[in-house]
C-alpha positions as CSV (number, residue, x, y, z in Angstrom):
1,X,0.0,50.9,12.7
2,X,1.0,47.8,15.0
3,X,-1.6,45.7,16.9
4,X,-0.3,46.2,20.6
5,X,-0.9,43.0,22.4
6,X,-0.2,42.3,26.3
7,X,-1.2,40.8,29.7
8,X,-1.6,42.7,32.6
9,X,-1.0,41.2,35.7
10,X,-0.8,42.8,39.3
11,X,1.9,41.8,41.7
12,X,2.4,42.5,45.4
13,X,5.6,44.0,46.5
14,X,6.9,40.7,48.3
15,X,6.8,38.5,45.4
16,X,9.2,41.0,43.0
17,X,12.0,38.8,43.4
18,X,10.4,35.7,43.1
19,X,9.3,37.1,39.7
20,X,13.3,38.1,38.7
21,X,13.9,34.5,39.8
22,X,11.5,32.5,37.9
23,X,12.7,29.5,35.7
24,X,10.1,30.3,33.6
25,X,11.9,33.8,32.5
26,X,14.9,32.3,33.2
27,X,15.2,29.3,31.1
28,X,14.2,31.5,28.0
29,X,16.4,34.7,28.4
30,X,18.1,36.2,25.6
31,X,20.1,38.6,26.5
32,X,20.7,40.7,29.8
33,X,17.1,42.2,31.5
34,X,17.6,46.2,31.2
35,X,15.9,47.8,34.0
36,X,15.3,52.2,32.9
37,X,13.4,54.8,34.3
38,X,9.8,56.0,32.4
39,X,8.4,59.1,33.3
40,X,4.7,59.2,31.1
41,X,2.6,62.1,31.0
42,X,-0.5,62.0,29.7
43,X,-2.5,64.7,27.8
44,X,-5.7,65.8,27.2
45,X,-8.5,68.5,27.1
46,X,-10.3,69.7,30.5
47,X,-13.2,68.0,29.0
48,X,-11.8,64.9,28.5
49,X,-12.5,65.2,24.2
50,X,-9.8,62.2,23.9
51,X,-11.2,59.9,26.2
52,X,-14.8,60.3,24.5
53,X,-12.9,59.8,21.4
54,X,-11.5,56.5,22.4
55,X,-7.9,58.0,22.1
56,X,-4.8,58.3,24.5
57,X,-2.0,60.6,24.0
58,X,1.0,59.8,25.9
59,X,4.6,61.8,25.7
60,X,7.2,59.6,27.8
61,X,10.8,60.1,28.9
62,X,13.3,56.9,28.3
63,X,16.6,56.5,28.4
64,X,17.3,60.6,27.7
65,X,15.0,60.4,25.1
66,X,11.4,61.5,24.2
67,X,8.8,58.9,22.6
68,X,5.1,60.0,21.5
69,X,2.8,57.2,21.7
70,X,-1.3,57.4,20.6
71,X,-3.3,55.1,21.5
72,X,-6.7,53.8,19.6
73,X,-9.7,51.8,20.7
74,X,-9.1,48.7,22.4
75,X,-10.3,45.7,24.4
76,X,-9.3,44.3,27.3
77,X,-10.3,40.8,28.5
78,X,-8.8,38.5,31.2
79,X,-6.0,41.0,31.2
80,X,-4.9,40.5,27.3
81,X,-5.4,44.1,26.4
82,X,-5.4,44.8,22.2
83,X,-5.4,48.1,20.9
84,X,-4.4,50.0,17.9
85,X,-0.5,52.0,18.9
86,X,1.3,54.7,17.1
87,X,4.8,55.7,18.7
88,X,7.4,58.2,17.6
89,X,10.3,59.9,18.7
90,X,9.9,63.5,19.2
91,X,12.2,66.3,20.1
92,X,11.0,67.5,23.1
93,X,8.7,66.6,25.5
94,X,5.4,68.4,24.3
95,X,3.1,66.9,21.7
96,X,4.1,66.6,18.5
97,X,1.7,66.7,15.9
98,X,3.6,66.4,13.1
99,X,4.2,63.2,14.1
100,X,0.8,62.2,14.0
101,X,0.2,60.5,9.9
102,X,-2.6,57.9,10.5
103,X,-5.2,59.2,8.2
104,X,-7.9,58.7,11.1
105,X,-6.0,60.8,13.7
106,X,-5.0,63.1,11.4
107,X,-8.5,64.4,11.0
108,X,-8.9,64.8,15.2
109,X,-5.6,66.3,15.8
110,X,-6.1,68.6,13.1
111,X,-8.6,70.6,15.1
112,X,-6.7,73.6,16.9
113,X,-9.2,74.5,19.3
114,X,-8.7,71.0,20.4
115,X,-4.5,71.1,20.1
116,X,-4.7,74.0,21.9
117,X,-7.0,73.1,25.0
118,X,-4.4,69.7,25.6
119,X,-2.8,70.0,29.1
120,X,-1.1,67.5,31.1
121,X,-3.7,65.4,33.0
122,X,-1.9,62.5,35.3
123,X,1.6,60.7,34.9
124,X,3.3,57.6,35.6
125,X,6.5,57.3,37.2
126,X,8.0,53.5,37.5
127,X,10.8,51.5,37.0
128,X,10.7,49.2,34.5
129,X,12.9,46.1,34.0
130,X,12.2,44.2,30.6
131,X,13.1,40.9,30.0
132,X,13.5,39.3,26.4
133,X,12.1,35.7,25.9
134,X,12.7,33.8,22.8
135,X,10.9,30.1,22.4
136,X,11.7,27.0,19.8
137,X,8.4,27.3,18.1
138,X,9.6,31.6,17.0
139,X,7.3,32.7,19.7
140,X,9.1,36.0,21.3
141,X,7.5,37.5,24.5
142,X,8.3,41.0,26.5
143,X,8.0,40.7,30.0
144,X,7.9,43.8,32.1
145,X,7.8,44.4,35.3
146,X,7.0,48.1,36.4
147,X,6.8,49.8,39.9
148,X,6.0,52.8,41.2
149,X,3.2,55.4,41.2
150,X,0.4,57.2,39.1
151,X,0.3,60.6,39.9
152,X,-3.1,62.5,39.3
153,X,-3.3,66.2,40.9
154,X,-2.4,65.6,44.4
155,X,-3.6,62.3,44.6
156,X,-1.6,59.1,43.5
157,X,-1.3,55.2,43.8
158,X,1.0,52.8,43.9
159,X,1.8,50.8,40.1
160,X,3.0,47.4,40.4
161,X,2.0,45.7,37.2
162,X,3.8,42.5,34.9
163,X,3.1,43.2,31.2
164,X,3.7,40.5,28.6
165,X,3.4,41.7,25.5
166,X,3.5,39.5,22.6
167,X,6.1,40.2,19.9
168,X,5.8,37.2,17.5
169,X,3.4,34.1,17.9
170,X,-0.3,33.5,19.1
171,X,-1.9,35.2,21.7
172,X,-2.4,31.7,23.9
173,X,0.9,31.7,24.6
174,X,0.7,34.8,26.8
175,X,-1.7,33.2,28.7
176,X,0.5,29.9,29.0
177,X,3.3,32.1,30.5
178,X,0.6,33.6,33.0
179,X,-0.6,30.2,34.1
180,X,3.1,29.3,34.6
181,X,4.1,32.2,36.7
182,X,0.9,32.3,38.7
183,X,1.5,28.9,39.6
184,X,4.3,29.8,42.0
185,X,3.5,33.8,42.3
186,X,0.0,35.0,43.8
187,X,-0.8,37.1,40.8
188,X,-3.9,38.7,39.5
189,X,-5.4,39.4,36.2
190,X,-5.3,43.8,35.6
191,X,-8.0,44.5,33.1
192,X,-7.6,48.5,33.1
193,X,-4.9,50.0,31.6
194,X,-2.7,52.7,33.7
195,X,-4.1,55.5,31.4
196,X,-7.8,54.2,32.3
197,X,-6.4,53.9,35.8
198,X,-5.5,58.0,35.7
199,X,-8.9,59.0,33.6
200,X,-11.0,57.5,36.8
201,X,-9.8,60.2,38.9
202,X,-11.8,62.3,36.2
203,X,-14.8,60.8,35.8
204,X,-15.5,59.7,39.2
205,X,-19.3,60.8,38.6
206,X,-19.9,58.3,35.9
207,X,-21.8,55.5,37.6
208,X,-20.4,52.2,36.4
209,X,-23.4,49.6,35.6
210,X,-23.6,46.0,35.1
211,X,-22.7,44.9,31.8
212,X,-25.1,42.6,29.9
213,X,-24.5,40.1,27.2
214,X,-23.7,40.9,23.7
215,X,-25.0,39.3,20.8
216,X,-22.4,37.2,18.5
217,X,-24.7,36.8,15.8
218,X,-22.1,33.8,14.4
219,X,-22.6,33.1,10.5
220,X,-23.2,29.7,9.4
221,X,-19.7,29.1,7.9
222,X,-18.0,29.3,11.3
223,X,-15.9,26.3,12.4
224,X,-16.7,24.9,15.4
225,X,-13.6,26.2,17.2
226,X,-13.5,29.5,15.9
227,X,-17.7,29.6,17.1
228,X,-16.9,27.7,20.4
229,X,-14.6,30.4,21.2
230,X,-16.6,33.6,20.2
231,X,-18.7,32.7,22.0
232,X,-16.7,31.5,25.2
233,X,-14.7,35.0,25.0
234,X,-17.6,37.1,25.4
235,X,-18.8,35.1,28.5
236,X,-15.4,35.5,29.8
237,X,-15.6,39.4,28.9
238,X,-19.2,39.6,31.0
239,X,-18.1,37.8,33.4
240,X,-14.9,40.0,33.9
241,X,-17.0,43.0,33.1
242,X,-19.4,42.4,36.4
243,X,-16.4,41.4,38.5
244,X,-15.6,45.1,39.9
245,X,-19.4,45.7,40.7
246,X,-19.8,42.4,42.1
247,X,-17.0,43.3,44.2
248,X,-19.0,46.4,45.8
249,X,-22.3,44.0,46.8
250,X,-24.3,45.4,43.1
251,X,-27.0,42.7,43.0
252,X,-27.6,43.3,39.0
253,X,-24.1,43.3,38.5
254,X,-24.0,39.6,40.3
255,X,-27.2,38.7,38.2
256,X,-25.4,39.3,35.2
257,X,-22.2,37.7,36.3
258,X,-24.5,34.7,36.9
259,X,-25.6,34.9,33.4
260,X,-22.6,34.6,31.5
261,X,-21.2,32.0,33.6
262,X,-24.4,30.0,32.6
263,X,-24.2,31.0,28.9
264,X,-20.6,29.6,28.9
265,X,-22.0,26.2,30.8
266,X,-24.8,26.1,27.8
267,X,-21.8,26.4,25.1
268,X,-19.8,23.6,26.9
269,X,-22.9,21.7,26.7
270,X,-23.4,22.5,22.8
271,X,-20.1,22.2,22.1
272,X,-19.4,19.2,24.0
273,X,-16.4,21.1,25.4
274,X,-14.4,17.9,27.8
275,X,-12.0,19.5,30.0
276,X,-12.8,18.5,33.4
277,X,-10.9,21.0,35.5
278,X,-12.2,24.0,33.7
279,X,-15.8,22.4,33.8
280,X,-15.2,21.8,37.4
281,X,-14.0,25.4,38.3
282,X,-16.8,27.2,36.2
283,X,-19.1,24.9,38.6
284,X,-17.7,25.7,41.9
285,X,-18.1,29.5,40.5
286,X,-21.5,29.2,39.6
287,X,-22.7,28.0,42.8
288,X,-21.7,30.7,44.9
289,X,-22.8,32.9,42.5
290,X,-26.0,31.2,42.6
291,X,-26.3,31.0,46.3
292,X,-25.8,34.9,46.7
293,X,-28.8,35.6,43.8
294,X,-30.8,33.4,46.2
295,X,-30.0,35.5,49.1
296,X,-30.4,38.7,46.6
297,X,-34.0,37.5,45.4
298,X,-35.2,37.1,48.8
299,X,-33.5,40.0,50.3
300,X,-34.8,42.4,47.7
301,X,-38.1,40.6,46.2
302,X,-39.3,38.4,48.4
303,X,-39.1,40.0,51.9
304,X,-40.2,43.6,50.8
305,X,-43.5,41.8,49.4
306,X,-44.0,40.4,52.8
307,X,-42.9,43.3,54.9
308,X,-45.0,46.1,53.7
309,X,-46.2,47.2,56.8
310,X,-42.9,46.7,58.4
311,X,-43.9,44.3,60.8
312,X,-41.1,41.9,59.7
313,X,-38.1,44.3,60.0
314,X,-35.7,42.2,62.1
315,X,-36.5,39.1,59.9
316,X,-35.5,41.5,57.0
317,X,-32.0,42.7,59.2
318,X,-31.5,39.0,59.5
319,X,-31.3,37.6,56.2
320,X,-29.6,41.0,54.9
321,X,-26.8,39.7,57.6
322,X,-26.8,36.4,55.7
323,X,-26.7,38.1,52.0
324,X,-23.7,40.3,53.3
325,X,-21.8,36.9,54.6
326,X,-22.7,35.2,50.9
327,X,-21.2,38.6,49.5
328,X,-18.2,37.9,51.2
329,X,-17.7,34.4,50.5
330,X,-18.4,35.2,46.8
331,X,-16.0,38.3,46.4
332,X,-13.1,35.9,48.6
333,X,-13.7,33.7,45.8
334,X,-13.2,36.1,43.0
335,X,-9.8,37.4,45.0
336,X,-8.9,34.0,44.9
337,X,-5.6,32.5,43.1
338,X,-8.1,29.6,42.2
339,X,-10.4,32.3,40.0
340,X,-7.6,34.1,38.7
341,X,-5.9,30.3,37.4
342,X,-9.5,29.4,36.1
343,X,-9.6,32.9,34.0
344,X,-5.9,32.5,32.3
345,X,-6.6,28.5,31.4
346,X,-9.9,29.9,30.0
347,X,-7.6,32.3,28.3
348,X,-5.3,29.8,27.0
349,X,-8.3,28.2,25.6
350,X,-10.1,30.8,24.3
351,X,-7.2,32.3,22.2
352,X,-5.5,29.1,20.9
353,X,-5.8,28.9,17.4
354,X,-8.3,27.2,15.8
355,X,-7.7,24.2,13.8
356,X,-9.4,23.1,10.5
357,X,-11.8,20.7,11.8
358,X,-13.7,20.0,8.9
359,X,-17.4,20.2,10.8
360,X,-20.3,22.4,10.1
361,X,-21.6,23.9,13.0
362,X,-24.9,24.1,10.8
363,X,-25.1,20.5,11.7
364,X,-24.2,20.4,15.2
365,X,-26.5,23.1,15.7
366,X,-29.6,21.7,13.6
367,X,-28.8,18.3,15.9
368,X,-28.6,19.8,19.1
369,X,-31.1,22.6,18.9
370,X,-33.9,19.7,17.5
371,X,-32.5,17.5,20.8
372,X,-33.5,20.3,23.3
373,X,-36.6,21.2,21.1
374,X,-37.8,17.9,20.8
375,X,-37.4,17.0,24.5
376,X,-40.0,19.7,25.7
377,X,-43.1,18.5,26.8
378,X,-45.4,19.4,24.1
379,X,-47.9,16.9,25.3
380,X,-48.6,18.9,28.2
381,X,-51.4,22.0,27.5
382,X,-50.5,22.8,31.5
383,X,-47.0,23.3,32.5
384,X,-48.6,22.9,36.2
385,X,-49.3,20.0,35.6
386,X,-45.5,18.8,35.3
387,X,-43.7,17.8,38.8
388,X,-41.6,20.5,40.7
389,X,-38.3,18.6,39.4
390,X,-39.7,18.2,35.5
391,X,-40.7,21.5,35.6
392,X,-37.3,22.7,36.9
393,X,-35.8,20.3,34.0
394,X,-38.0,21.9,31.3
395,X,-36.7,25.8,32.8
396,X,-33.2,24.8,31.9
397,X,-34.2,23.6,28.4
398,X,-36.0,26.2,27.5
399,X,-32.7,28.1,28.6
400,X,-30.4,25.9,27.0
401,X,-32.5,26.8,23.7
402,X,-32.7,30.1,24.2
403,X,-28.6,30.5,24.5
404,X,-28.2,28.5,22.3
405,X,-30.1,30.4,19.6
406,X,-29.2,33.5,20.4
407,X,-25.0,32.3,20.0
408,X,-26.0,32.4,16.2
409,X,-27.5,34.5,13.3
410,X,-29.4,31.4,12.1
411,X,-32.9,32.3,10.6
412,X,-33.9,28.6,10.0
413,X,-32.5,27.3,13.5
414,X,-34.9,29.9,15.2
415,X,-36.8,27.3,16.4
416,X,-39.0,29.8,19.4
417,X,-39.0,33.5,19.0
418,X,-36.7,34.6,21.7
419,X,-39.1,36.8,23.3
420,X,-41.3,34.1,24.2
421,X,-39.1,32.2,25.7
422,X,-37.7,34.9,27.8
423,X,-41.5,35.5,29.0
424,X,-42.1,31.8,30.0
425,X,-38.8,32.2,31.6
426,X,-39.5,34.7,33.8
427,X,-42.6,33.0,35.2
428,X,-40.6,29.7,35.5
429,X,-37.9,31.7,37.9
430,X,-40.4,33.3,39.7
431,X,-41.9,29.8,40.6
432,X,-38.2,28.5,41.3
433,X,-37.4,31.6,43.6
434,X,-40.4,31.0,45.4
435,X,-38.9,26.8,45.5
436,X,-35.8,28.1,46.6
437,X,-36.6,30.9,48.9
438,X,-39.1,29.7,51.0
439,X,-36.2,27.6,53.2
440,X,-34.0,30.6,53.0
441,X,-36.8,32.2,54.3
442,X,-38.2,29.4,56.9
443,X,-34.5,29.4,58.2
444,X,-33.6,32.8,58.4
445,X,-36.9,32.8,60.7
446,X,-35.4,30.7,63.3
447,X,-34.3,33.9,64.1
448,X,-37.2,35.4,65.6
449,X,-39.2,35.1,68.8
450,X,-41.7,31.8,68.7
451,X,-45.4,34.4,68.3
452,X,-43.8,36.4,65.4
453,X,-42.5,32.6,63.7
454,X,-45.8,31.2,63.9
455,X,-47.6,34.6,62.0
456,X,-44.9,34.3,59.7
457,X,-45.4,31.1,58.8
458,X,-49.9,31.7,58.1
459,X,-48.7,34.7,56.2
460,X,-45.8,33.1,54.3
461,X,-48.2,29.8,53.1
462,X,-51.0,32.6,52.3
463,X,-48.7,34.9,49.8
464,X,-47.1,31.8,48.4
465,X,-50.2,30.3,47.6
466,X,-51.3,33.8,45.7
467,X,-48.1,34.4,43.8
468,X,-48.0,30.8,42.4
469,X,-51.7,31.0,41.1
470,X,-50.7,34.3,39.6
471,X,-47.3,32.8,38.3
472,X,-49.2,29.5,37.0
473,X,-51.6,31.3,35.1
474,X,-48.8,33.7,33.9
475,X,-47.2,30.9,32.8
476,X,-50.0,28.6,31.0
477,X,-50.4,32.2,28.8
478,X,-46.5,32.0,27.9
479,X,-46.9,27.9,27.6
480,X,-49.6,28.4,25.0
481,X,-48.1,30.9,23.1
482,X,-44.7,28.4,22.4
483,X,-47.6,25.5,21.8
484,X,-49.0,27.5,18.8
485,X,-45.7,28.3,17.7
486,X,-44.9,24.3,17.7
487,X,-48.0,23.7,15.8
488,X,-47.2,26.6,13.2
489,X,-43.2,25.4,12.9
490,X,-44.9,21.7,12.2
């Protein structure tokens, strides 16, 4: 039962033979690249019983022969996709279940209404050349480059797809390669598979939604680089997981993307993670993602309250015009070769292996969790009565601690219940989107004919001043509420 492990990488048609060129391949050949047609057809029931069970069956045609290949459940993440593989050779090309010994599938395949409802669904057609790499440290990579088209019906799309798939060494070293190539070749990160590439022409009426974070729940006896990196993958994985949505204008899909890129800022904080350039790019992502939630929070929370009666319908056309141009700038970003670099040197992060460092991340938690805890100010009973920049200041802590928390399953580092924290902040963003939107808003107005700017403006100061009593006394509740936990904790 080998642990298939590979990068997936997308590749336009004009940089093929830069590919076949590279020094990087190159300078590590062994042997002669084979290039061989595969023909893969891929079964399963009309209801799709496979797919639901996380399974693929694939029967492919390769060099006059006939392999059998089921898949298990898997993962993908910055295009490293890991999943559970089971190949034969068979006969002819039909299933064959005899083939099939892996106590786990035995039990689904052994279902004959299900054997006998298996029909051919899509297939993949490409050329593939494979090329051998052997390094001094015994790491062996597979490169493969494949091209051609995924047939599904009467409908198909073009494959053009690098696979490096590790033979023997760590999984960093996939990414290393990746960042190598992509230096030279505008590639980008593919984090479907070609079978989930055929099943979407299937289940076109499942409505993909944003993906929220996952708890990591990291045990006490974690090393610090084994917990910095947990954690750090499944940021990665939410961020990636958002990116398709993003791509289509979803605003909770870009909310959540905004999330995990500031969970991941909170664990180079705790961790006191130091390279600069990743730092720097996880920044420049951050703000755009930030400035398009601004535009989102006033397009879809902030205007509506003020346009009930419609009166304000071409202020509302106007900042949607401005949302749409942030939407583009955003999604330009995440096409960019600069994203795609920043997610494979987070890869080769991420998936190096760990050293002994000898540190209990008990320690650096109880320090850093007490630093943000005991920086709060408790001295205040009114949060309202902080200034607008120490109350944005306390915001982030309280965030900081939250994350923070939340990274481990720590009973006695639960210094605030999480659900109090998440109330305060709420309140606390509302207060900051009415900081941050009002100039949005005051700008976007510029807009509009001098009468309807001036009624604006008396109804604008009249709604801010209601929300923020509302949201201040909102917040005071939430305030007290962490108080008497600080006085019970003490």
């Amino acid at each position: 039962m080998p642990n298939e492990i590979e990068l997936k990488l997308r590749i336009a048609p004009e940089d093929v033979l830069r590919l076949r060129r590279h020094p990087a391949i190159r300078s590590h050949l062994t042997g002669k690249p084979i290039t061989r047609r595969l023909v893969s057809t891929y079964y399963d029931t009309p209801d799709l019983q496979l797919l639901k069970k996380q399974i693929s069956l694939r029967v492919r045609r390769m060099s006059g022969k006939w392999f059998q290949a089921v898949k298990g459940a898997g993962h993908s993440l910055a295009g490293l996709h890991q999943r559970m593989e089971w190949e034969d050779i068979i006969a002819r090309g039909a299933p064959d279940f005899t083939k099939i010994t892996a106590p786990s599938l035995i039990r689904i395949f052994a279902d004959q209404t299900l054997r006998d409802a298996l029909q051919p669904i899509f297939l993949t057609d490409v050329q593939r050349t494979e090329w051998q790499l052997a390094y001094e440290d015994g790491t062996e990579i597979e490169v493969a480059l494949d091209l051609g088209k995924l047939e599904a019906g009467d409908r198909s799309e073009p494959i053009r797809e690098v696979e490096l798939e590790l033979k023997k060494g760590e999984t960093g070293r996939l990414f290393e390669l990746a960042a190598l190539l992509q230096q030279s070749i505008p590639l980008h990160i593919e984090n479907i598979s070609k079978a989930e590439r055929g099943y979407r022409y299937y289940y076109t009426h499942n409505k993909k939604t944003a993906s929220r974070a996952r708890r990591t729940d990291l045990p006490a006896r974690s090393s610090r680089m084994a917990a910095f990196q947990v954690i750090g993958l499944e940021c990665l994985r939410q961020i990636q997981a958002n990116q398709e949505l993003v791509m289509a204008g979803d605003i909770e899909a870009t909310h959540q993307m905004h999330i995990a890129v500031r969970r991941l800022k909170v664990a180079f904080r705790l961790f006191k993670f130091k390279n600069r350039e990743i730092r720097r790019e996880i920044g420049w992502l951050n703000a755009l993602i930030g400035s398009t939630r601004n535009w989102d929070v006033l397009v879809s929370e902030i205007l509506p309250a003020l346009n009930q009666s419609g009166q304000y319908d071409q202020l509302q056309q106007l900042a949607s015009r401005k949302q749409h141009a942030s939407y583009r700038k955003l999604q330009k970003a995440i096409d960019s070769q600069r994203y795609q670099a920043m997610l494979l040197q987070l890869g080769i992060v991420l998936t190096k292996k760990p050293g002994k460092d000898g540190h209990s991340i008990k320690k650096l938690l109880h320090r850093n969790l007490h630093d943000i805890y005991d920086s709060l100010p408790w001295d205040k009973k009114r949060l309202s009565d902080l200034s607008e920049e120490d109350l944005h200041q306390t915001r982030i802590k309280i965030k900081r601690l939250r994350y923070s928390q939340e990274f481990f399953a720590l009973p006695e580092l639960k210094l605030l219940s999480s659900r109090s924290m998440i109330s305060l902040q709420k309140t606390m963003g509302i207060l900051n989107d009415i900081h941050v939107g009002k100039p949005l808003l005051e700008a976007t107005a510029k807009g509009l004919p001098i009468p309807q700017r001036q009624a604006l403006a008396e109804e604008i100061s009249g709604w801010e001043n209601r929300l923020v009593q509302r949201t201040r006394r909102k917040m005071q509740s939430s305030w007290k509420k962490l108080r008497d936990q600080k006085t019970r904790h003490n």
